[in-house]
N, C-alpha and C positions, 0 to 999 in steps of 0.2 A: 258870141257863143263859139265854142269849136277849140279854146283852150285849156290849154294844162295850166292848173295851179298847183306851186309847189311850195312847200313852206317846212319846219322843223318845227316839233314841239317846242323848241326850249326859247326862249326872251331874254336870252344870252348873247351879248355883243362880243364873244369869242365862240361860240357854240362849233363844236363839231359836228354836230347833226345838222345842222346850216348847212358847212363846208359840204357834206356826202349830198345835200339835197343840192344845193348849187352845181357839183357836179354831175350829178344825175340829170336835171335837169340842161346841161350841154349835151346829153347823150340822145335826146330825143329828135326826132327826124320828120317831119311833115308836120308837126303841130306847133302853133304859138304858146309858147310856153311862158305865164307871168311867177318871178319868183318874189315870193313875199316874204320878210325878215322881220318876224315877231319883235323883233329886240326892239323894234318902232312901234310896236303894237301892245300898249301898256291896256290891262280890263282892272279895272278893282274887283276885288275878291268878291265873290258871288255871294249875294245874300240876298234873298227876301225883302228885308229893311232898304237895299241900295235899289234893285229893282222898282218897289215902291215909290221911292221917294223920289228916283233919277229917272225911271226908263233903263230904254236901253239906247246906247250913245250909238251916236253917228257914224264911228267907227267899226262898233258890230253888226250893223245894221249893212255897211260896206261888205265886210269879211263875208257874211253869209250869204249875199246875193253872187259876192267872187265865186264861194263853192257854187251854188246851186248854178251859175251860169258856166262852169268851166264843166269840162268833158269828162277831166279825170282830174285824181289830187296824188301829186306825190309827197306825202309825210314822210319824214326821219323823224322817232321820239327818241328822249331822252330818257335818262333812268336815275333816279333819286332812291337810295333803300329798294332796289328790284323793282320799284312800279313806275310809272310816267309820272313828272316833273308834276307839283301841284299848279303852276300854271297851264303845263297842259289840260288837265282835268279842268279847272277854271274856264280856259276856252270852251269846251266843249262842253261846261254846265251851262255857258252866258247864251253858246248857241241851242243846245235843247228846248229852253227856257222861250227864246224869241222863235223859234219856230222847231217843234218836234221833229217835221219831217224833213231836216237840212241836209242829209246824206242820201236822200230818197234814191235808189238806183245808181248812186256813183260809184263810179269805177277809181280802186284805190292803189297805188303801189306803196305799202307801210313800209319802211325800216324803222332801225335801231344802230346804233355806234356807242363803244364807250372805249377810254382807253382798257379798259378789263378784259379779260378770256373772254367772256361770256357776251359781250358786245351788244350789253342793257337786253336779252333774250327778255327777261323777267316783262320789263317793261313793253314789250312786243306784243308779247302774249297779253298783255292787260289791254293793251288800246285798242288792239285787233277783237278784244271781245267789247270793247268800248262802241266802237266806231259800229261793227256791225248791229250791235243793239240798235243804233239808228238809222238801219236799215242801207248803209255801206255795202261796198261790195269790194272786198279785200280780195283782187286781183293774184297781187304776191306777197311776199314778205320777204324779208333781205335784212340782215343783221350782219355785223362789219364789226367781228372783234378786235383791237390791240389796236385802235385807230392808229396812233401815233407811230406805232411800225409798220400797218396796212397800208397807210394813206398818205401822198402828198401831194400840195394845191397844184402844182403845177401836171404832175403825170395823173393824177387820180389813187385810183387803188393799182398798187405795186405788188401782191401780191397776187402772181397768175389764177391761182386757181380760186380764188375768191373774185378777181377782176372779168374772170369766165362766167361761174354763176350770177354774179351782179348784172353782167350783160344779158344775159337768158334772162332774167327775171325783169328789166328792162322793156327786153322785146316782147317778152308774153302779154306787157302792161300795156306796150303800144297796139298791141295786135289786138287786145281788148277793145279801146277806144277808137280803133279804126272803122 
């Protein structure tokens, strides 16, 4: 117990919202921080019928005890049509589903990235109402427009004054969980 888990909505093996949470997660200071890459982490579509007949697999069953034992969770979603990725949504049916109260009191830092102006905002707004529904505690939020001109792997965010508030927002998540 006493870590940070950070992960991206999307199950994308190029995902940008990966990249922003990988380096977020090097920005953090006193905690162990696990990063988890969806893109490994395949759910079948949520249904009734699968539940039924399957359970719920080994793998969610891992994911879920990772949240509920970690400190805090750093998400980056992603944005399909302005809302979060239908695999996001699918995680977070598979986890409802095996246990309602899986966000119980977590401390969250949410982003969003997309290469667009708007930097998946749409999407932000949706999962931050998502997340707290399950009783989440969205810390900050942070949304990172024009990724491909804000951002690169090696410096991080290149843009000062988005590079400034991503920092604040950062330290207000650690100062949470401290």
């Amino acid at each position: 117990m006493g870590y940070v888990l950070a992960f991206a909505g999307s199950n994308s093996s190029t995902s940008i919202n990966y990249k922003l949470v990988k380096f977020t997660s090097s920005l953090i200071n006193g905690h162990e921080v696990w990063l988890r890459d969806m893109a490994n982490s395949p759910f079948p579509m949520y249904s009734e019928d699968v539940e039924k007949d399957s359970g719920f697999s080994n793998s969610l069953v891992e994911f879920k005890n990772e949240i509920r034992n970690a400190k805090g969770l750093i998400i980056s979603v992603n944005e399909h049509n302005s809302y979060p990725s239908a695999y996001f949504k699918n995680v977070i049916d598979w986890l409802s589903r095996l246990d309602a109260q899986f966000l119980v009191n977590k401390k969250i830092l949410l982003m969003s990235t997309s290469n667009g102006g708007r930097g998946a905002i749409g999407a932000l707004e949706v999962a931050e109402k998502m997340l707290t529904r399950f009783k989440g505690e969205v810390v900050e939020t942070f949304s990172l427009p024009k990724f491909g001109e804000n951002f690169d792997e090696e410096k991080g965010i290149t843009n000062a004054d988005l590079a400034k508030i991503h920092a604040e927002k950062v330290a207000s998540f650690v100062n949470s969980i401290s």
